[in-house]
N, C-alpha and C positions, 0 to 999 in steps of 0.2 A: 221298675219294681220298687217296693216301699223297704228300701234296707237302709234306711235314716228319716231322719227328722227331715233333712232337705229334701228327698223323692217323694216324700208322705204331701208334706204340703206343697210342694210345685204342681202335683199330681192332682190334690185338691182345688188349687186353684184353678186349676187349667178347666178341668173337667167343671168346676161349678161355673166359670162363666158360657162354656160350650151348653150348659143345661139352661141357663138364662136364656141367654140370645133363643135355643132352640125353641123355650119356652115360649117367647114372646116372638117368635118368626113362624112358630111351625102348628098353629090351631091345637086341634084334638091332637093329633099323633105327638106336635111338640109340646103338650102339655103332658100330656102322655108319658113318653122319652125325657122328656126333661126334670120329672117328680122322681120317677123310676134312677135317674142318673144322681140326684141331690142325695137319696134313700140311698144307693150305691158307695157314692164317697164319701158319707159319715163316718166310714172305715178307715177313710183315710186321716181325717182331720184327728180322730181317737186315736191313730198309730202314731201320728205325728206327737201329741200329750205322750205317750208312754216311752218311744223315744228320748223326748228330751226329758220328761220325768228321769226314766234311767241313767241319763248323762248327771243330772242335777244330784241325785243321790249315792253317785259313784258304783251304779250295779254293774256289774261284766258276766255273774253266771252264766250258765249256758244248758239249755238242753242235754245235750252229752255231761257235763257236771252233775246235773242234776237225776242223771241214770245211775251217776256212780255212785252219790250219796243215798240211793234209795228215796231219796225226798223230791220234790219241789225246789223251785229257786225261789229266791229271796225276792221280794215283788214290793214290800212299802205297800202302804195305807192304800198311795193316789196312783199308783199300777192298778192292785186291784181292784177298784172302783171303776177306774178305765174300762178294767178287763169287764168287770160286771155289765157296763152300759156298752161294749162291742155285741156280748151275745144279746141287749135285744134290740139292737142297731141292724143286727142280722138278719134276724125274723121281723123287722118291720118291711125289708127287701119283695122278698114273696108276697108279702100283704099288700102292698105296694100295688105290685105286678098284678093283681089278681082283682083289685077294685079298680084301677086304672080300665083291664078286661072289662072289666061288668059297665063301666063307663060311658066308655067310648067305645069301646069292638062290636064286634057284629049283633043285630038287634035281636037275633033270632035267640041267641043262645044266655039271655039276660039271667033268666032264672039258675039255669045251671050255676052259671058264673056269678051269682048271688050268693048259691051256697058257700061254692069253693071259695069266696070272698070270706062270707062267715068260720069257714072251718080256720081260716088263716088266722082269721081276729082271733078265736081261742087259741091259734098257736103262739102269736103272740103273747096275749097275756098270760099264756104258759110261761114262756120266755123270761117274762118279768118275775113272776112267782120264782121261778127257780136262781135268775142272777140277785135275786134278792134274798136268798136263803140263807141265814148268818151261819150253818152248819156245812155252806162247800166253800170252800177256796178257788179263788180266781191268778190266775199269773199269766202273764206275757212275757216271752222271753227270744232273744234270737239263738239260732242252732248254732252259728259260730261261739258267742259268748264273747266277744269282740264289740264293746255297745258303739253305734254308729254302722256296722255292717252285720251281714246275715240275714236270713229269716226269719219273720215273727213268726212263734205259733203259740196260739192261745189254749190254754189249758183250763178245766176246772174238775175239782175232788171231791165226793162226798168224804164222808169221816172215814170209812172204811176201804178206800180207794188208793192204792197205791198210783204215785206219778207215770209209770209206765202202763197203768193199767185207762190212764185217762185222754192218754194220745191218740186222737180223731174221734172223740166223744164230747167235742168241745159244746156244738148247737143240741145235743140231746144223745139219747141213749137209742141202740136199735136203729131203725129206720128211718131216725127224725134226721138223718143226711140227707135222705135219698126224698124226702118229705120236703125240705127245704129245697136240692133245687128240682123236683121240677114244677113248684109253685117259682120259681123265676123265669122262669123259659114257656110252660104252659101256657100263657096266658096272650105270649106273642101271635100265636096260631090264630088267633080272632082279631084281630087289628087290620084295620081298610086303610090302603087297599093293602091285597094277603103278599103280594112279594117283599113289602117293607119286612112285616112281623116275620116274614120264614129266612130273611137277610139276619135280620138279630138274631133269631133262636137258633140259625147254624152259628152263629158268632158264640150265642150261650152252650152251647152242645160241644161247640169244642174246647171252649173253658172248664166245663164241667171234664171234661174226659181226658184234657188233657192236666188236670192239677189230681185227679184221683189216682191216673197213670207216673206222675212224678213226683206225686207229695205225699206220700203216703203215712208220713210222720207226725202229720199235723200241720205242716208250715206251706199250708195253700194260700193262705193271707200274703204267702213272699208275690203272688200273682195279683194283690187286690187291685195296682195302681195300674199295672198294664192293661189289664180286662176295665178297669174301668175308664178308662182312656180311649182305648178301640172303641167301645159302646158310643163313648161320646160325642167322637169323630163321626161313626157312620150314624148314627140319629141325624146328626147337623150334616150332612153330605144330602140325606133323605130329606130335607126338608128344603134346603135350595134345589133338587131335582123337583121336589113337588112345584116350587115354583115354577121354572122355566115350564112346566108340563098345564102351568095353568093359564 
């Protein structure tokens, strides 16, 4: 799990040369899985920056600190700018997953999955409108307040938004949770042949349910580096099975 600068980037590493090789071994499916996994661990390579951003500028705040002061923590310039390019590192994930679909997946269902491709592009460049908005605040900070250990959980505030009031409202307001993932997981259910895509989407189904069931704080990013790890393993598993099967 990404609870330093060292698990941030081993975790990216690992995982971006798992999505290379799959890329360049595994055709459609490894081109597929392996854009989908690059899109993925950008989360990580940004966590690792705000880690050692925070060591660099001697922050420790903490989540629980930052309950007691009714405020925010202390985040520096180059946190939140991070923090800004994580939410639309996030919404590029879904968008990702859903042109990848319209792609490569199944030919029948192109149009459909043209749209849902398109509704994602607006959510995106939603995305960027809003982490670009000089009237919210952006922070990352881990729950212990221990920098080097803990959880990240990314935060953002309009002006009139108290810090406890912005805990799991991080990718948007309402529904724009439940919007994000299942443009990650949707899109598996059309990928040939369909037992790969429904191997990943119970992989995605039970990341999803199990960080809503344990994270409920906001500090689902503490799960970025495992989930993205597993994903990049069984991608690259599925693609030397394709082989031998061919």
């Amino acid at each position: 799990m990404c609870q330093s600068a060292q698990t941030s980037l081993v975790a990216f590493v690992v995982a971006t040369l798992i999505a290379l090789l799959v890329i360049t071994r595994g055709k459609k499916n490894g081109i597929w899985n392996g854009c989908f996994i690059l899109a993925f661990i950008s989360i990580q390579l940004l966590e690792f920056f705000i880690w050692w951003n925070r060591r660099k500028e001697g922050l420790t705040d903490s989540a629980e600190e930052a309950l007691k002061e009714g405020d925010g923590p202390r985040n520096g310039p180059s946190g939140e700018a991070l923090t800004r390019l994580i939410l639309i590192a996030l919404w590029l994930q879904p968008l990702v997953q859903t042109f990848m679909a319209y792609k490569y997946g199944q030919p029948r269902f192109k149009s459909q999955l043209l749209v849902l491709t398109m509704a994602y592009f607006v959510m995106f460049i939603w995305s960027i409108v809003r982490a670009t908005d000089s009237k919210r605040s952006f922070s990352t900070h881990p729950v212990t307040g221990q920098c080097g250990e803990g959880h990240l959980v990314w935060t953002t505030r309009g002006q009139n938004e108290t810090y406890e009031e912005s805990l799991g409202t991080f990718v948007g307001p309402g529904p724009a949770s439940l919007i994000y993932g299942f443009g990650l997981i949707f899109g598996l259910l059309f990928m040939r042949p369909t037992k790969f895509g429904i191997m990943l989407l119970v992989l995605g189904g039970i990341m999803l349910t199990y960080n809503a069931k344990n994270y409920r704080t906001g500090e689902s990013s503490s799960m970025w580096c495992l989930w993205a790890i597993f994903y990049a393993f069984l991608a690259l598993i599925m693609v030397y099975s394709r082989e031998k099967q061919a």
